[in-house]
Every structure is written in structure tokens, then in C-alpha cells.
C-alpha positions as CSV (number, residue, x, y, z in Angstrom):
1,X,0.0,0.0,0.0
2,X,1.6,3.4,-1.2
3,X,2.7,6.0,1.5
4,X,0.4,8.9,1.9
5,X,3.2,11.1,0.2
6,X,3.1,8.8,-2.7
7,X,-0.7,9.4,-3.3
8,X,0.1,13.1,-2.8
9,X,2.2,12.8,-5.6
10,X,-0.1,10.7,-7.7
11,X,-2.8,13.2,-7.4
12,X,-0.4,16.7,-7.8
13,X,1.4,14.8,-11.0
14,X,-1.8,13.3,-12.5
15,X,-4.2,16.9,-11.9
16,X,-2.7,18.5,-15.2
17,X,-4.0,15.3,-17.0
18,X,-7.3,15.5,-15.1
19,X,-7.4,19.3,-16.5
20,X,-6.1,19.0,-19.8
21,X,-9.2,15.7,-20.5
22,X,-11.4,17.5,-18.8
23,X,-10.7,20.5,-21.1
24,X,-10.9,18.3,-23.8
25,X,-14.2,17.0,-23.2
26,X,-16.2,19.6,-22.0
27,X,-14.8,23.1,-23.3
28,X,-15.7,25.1,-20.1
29,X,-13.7,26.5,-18.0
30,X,-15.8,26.7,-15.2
31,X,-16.6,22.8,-15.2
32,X,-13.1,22.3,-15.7
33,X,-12.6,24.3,-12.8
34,X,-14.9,22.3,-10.5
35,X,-13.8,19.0,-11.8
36,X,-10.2,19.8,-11.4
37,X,-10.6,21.4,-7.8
38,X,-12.8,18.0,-6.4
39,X,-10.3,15.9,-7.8
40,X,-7.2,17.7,-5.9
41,X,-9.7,17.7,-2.6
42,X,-10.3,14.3,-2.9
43,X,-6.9,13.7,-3.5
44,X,-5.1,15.9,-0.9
45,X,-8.3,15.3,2.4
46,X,-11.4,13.8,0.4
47,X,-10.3,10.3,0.0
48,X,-10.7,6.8,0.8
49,X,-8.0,6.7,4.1
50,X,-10.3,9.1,6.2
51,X,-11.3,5.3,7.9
52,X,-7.8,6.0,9.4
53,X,-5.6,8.3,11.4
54,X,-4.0,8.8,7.6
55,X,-2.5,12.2,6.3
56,X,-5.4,13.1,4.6
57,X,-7.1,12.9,8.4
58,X,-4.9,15.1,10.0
59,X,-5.0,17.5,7.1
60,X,-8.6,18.3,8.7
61,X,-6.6,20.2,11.7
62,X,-8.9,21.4,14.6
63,X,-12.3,20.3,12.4
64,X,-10.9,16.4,11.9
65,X,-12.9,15.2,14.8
66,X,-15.8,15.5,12.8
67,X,-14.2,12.4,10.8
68,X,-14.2,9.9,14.3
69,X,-17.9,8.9,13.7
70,X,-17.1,7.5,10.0
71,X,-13.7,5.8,10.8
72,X,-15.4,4.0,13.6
73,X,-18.7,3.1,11.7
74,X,-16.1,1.9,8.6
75,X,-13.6,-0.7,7.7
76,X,-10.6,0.2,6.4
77,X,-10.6,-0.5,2.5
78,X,-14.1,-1.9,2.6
79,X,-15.9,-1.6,-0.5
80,X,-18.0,1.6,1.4
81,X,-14.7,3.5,1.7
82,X,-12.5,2.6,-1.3
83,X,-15.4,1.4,-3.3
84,X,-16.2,2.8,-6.8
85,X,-18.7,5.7,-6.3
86,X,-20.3,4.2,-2.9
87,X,-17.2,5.1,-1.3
88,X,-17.0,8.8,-2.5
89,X,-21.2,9.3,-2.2
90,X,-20.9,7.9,1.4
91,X,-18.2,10.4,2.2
92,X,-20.1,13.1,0.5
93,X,-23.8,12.6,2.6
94,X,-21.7,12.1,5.5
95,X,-19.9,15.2,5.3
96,X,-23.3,17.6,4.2
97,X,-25.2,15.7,7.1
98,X,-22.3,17.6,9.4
99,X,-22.4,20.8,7.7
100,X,-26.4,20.9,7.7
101,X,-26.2,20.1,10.9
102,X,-23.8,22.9,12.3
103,X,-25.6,25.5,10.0
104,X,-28.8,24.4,11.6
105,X,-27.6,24.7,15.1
106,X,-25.6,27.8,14.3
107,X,-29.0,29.2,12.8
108,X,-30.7,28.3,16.1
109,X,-28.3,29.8,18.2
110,X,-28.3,32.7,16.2
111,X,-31.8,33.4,16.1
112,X,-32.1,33.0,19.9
113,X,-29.2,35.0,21.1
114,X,-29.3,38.2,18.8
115,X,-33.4,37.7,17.7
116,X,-32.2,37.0,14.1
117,X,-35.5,36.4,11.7
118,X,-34.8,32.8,10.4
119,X,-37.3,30.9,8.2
120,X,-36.2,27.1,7.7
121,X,-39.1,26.9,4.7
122,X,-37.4,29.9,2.7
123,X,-33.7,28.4,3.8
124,X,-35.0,25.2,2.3
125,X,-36.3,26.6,-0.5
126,X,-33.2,29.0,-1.2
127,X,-30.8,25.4,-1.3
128,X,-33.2,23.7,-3.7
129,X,-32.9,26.8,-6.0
130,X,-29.3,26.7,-6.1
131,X,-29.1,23.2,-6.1
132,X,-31.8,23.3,-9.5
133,X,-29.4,26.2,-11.2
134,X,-25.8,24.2,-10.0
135,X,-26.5,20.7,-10.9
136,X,-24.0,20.6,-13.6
137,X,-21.2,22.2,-11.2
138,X,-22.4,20.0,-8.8
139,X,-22.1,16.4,-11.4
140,X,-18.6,17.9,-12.3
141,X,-17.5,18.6,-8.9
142,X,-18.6,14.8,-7.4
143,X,-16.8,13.3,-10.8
144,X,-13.6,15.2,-9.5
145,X,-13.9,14.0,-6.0
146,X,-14.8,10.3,-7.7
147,X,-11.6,10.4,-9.9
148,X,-9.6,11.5,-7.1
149,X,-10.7,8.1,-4.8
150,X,-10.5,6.1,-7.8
151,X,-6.7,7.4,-8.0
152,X,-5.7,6.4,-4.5
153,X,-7.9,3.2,-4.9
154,X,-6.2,2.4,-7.9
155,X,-2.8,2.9,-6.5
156,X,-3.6,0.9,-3.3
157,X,-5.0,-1.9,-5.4
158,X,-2.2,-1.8,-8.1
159,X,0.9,-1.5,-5.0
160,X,-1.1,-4.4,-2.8
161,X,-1.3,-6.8,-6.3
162,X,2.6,-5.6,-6.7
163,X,3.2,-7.0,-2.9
164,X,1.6,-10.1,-3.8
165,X,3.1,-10.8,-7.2
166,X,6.8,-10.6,-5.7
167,X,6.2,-12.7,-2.6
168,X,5.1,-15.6,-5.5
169,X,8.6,-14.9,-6.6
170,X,10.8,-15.3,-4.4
171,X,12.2,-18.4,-4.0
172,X,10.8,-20.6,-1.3
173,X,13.2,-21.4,1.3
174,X,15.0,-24.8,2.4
175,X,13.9,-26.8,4.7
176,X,16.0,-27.7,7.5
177,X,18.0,-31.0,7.0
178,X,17.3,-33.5,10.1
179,X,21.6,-33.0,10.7
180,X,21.1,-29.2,11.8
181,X,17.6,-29.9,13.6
182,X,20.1,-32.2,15.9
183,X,23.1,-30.5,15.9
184,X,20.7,-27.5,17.0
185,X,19.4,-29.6,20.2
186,X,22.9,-30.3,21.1
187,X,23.6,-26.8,21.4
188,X,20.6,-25.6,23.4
189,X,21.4,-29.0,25.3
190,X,25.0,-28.0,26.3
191,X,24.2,-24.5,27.6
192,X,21.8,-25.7,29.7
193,X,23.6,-25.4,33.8
């Protein structure tokens, strides 16, 4: 399994690749933009090892405790962490239930201490409206953050199938002849008071 500096530099050396297909395909900048900037989030704190105390965990600083909950709840490499698109979606719920949850409690507390008018309905409303006019930012961001697991996957996969692949080749040791088994009970026999 690659080092977390080795998927830092899988994701930093891949991105202008990302970009320059990405560019390719859709000719705007702005999507490129969003695709380009999930994929180095995912990459850099978005990715599969937050089901550890990895680096992209304690890239999180003083806000990383919101992560405990998940690594606790998942398995590390389980197909709902490193899996192809559960893995990222998972991530992605888990992470807006936490944020709708802080801007609903920091609304709350808000509206109680300084009398702040607050209308959950129109809030509601407000989010479904810019979710409506930024679903295509919104495809093109999740495909960044998608291609950026599927990078660190990939290279966890591809090092762990390396790993395996050598150990087959190495050449399988030598049993012990019956003449060393002995002469080593002699041994341990003589140093005995």
C-alpha cells in the first residue's frame, strides 16, 4: 500500500492530465474548474483513508474530529470507503449531514441570542434553487472528488497486487535438514547449567 506522500504525488502529478481531458471534453472553463478542484480535494483530504488516522485525516486540523464517527462506523478498505462511487457518495452525505447540521444549530443559536428572523421553509427553498441552477457544477465537482478516490484506490489496489506478485517470486526457502535440527538440540542442550 503506497505511503500517503506517494498518493500526494499521484494526485499533484496526474491533476494537469485530469485538467487537460477534462478541457478536452467539455470546453468550459468553469466545469473544468470544478472538476479539477474536487479531484485535488479528494486527492489531498477527500479520499478513501479518512477510515484512518491517515494524512489526509490530520490534514482536517482542529475540524478532523468531525471524521471519528465514519472511521469508527467503517472498515478500512471496505468496499464503502475505497469502493467505486459508494465510497465517494458515502463520504459526501456524510460530510453535508455535518455541515447541515452545524448551519442548523448555528441558525438556532443565532436566532435565539441576537433575535435574528430565520425561516427554515425559505432556507429550504433558497438550497433547492441553487441546487436546480448548479446541478452541472455539482455532477462535475462529485466526478472530480470520484476520480480523485478512484486514484488512491487504484494505487492501493495496483501496489497491494505488486506486494503479492513478488512474494510468489521469491524463491521458497530450504527446509531444515534432520543433521542441523540435531546438531541444534545439542547446542541448546549444552548450555543448559
Amino acid at each position: 500500500m503506497p505511503s500517503g506522500r506517494t498518493h500526494d504525488r499521484i494526485t499533484l502529478w496526474s491533476l494537469p492530465v485530469i485538467v487537460g481531458l477534462s478541457m478536452l471534453a467539455t470546453r468550459n472553463a468553469k466545469i473544468t474548474l470544478l472538476l479539477a478542484s474536487g479531484y485535488l480535494f479528494s486527492g489531498l483530504m477527500f479520499g478513501p483513508d479518512l477510515d484512518i488516522h491517515s494524512v489526509q485525516f490530520k490534514r482536517w486540523g482542529l475540524l478532523r474530529g468531525i471524521w471519528l464517527p465514519y472511521q469508527k462506523k467503517m472498515r478500512h478498505r471496505s468496499r464503502y470507503s475505497h469502493g467505486f462511487l459508494i465510497g465517494t457518495a458515502i463520504r459526501v452525505v456524510y460530510l453535508l449531514v455535518i455541515v447541515g447540521a452545524g448551519v442548523g444549530v448555528g441558525g438556532a443559536i443565532a436566532h435565539l441570542l441576537f433575535d435574528l428572523p430565520w425561516d427554515w421553509g425559505q432556507a429550504w427553498q433558497q438550497s433547492q434553487a441553487f441546487a436546480q441552477t448548479h446541478a452541472l457544477g455539482g455532477v462535475a465537482l462529485f466526478i472530480g472528488l470520484e476520480l480523485g478516490a478512484m486514484s488512491h484506490s487504484l494505487a492501493d489496489w495496483t501496489g497491494s497486487a505488486y506486494k503479492r506478485w513478488q512474494r510468489r517470486q521469491r524463491p521458497k526457502s530450504t527446509p531444515s535438514t534432520p543433521r542441523s535440527r540435531k546438531s541444534t538440540y545439542k547446542r541448546s542442550s549444552k548450555s543448559k547449567p
